[in-house]
C-alpha positions as MATLAB code, in Angstrom:
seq = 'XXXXXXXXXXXXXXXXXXXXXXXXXXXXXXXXXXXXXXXXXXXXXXXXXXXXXXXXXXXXXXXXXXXXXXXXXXXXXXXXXXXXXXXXXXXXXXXXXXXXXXXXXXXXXXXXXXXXXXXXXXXXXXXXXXXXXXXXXXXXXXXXXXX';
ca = [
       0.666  -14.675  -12.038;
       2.166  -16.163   -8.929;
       0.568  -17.842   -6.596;
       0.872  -16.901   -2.602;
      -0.224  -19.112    0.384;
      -0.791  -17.235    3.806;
       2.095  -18.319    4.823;
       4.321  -16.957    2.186;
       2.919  -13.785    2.329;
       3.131  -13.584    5.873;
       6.637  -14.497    6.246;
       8.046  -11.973    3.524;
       6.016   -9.487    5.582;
       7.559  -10.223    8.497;
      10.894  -10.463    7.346;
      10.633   -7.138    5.680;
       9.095   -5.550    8.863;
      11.757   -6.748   11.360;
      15.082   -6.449    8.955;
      17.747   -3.293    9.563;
      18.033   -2.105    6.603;
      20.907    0.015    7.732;
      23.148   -3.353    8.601;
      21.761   -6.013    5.732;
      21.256   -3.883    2.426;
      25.069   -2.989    2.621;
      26.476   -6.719    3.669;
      24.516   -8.212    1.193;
      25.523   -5.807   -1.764;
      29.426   -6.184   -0.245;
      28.759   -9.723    0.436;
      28.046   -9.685   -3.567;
      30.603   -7.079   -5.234;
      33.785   -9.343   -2.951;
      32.239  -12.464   -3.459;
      31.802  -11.492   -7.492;
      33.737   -9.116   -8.248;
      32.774   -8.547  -12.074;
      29.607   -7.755  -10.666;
      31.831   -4.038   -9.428;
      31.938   -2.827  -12.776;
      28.332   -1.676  -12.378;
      29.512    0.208   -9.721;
      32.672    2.611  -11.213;
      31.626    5.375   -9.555;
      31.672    4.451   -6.165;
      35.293    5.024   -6.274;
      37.857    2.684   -4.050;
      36.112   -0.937   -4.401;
      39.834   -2.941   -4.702;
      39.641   -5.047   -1.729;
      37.229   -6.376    1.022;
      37.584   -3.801    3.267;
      37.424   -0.990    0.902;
      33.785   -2.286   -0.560;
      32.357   -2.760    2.872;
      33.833    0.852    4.212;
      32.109    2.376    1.675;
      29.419    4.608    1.848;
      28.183    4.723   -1.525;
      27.794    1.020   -1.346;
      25.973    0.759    2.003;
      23.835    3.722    0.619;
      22.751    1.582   -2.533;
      22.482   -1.181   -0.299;
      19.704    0.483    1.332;
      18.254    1.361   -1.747;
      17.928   -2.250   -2.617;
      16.186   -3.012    0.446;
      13.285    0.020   -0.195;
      12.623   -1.136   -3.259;
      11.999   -4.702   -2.134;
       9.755   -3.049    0.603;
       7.856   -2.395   -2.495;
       7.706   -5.306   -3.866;
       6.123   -6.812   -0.325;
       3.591   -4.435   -0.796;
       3.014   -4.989   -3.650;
       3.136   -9.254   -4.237;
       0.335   -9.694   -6.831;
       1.953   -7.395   -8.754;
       5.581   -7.375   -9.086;
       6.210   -7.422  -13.194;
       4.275   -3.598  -12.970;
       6.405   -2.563   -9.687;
       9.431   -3.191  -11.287;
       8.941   -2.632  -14.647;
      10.863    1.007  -14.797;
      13.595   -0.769  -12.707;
      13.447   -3.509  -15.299;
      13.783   -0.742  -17.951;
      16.526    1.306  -16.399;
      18.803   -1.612  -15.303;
      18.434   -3.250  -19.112;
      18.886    0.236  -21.020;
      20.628    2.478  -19.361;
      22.740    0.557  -16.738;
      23.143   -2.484  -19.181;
      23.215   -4.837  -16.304;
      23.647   -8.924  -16.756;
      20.270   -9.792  -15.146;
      22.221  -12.832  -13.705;
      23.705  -10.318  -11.346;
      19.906  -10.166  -10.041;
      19.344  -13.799   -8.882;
      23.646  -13.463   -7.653;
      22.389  -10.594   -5.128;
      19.520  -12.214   -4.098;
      21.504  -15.356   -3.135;
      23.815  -13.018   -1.123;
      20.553  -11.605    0.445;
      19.569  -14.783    1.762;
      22.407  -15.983    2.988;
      22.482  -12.413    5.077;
      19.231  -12.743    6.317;
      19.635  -16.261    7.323;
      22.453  -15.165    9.547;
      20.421  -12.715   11.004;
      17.579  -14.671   11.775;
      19.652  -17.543   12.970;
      17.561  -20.812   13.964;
      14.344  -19.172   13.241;
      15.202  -19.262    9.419;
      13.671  -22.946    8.536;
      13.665  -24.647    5.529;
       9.666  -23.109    4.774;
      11.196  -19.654    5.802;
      13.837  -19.794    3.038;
      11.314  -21.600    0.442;
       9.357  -18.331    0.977;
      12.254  -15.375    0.867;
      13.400  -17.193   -2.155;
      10.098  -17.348   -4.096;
       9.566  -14.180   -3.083;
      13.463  -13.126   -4.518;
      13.044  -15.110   -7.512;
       9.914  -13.340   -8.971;
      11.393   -9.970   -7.866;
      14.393  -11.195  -10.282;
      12.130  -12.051  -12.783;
      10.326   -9.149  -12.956;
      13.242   -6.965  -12.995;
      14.723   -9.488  -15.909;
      11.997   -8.867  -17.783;
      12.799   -6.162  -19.799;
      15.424   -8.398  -21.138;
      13.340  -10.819  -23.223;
];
């Protein structure tokens, strides 16, 4: 089980609470699907993903970008138990979807770096140490099905 200081907790809360999830979801899963594009072969039916501009115009993309961002809102609500939030996730993405759980922690890194740019000079060093704790055990949890 992972451990949580005040602070940690407190920050991903806050975060969560003040992010617009209309504007990051999407630029982080674009950000992602241009920056590695192998990862787009998840995503065949979203239809025209060949360039750039094509992935972030997309609606199908912003919409799952969204998505993404909800169901981290429940994993904040949820931090002392993430392995049973995401377990159907976890089951779904290894089963059905077949997705390299790589492509997790790749996302997540593209999250960050999106919510760092939003947050500007108020995203420290402690701030990041805490989004990406909080990321990594999200990844792990939905990895899990995997092992």
């Amino acid at each position: 089980m992972v451990q949580w200081t005040d602070f940690e907790r407190a920050t991903i809360q806050d975060i969560f609470s003040k992010m617009d999830y209309e504007t990051v979801g999407p630029a982080a899963l674009s950000s992602c699907l241009v920056v590695y594009p192998w990862t787009q072969r998840y995503f065949g039916n979203f239809g025209n993903l060949y360039n750039a501009a094509a992935i972030m115009g997309n609606p199908l993309v912003a919409k799952h970008g969204k998505t993404i961002l909800y169901s981290l809102e429940r994993g904040v609500k949820n931090m002392d138990n993430l392995k049973d939030t995401y377990a159907e996730l976890s089951v779904l993405h290894s089963e059905k979807l077949r997705v390299d759980p790589d492509n997790f922690k790749l996302l997540s890194d593209c999250l960050t770096i999106v919510v760092a740019a939003q947050m500007g000079k108020t995203f420290t060093g402690e701030v990041q140490a805490a989004l990406q704790k909080f990321l990594a055990v999200v990844v792990s949890a939905l990895g899990r099905q995997y092992h």
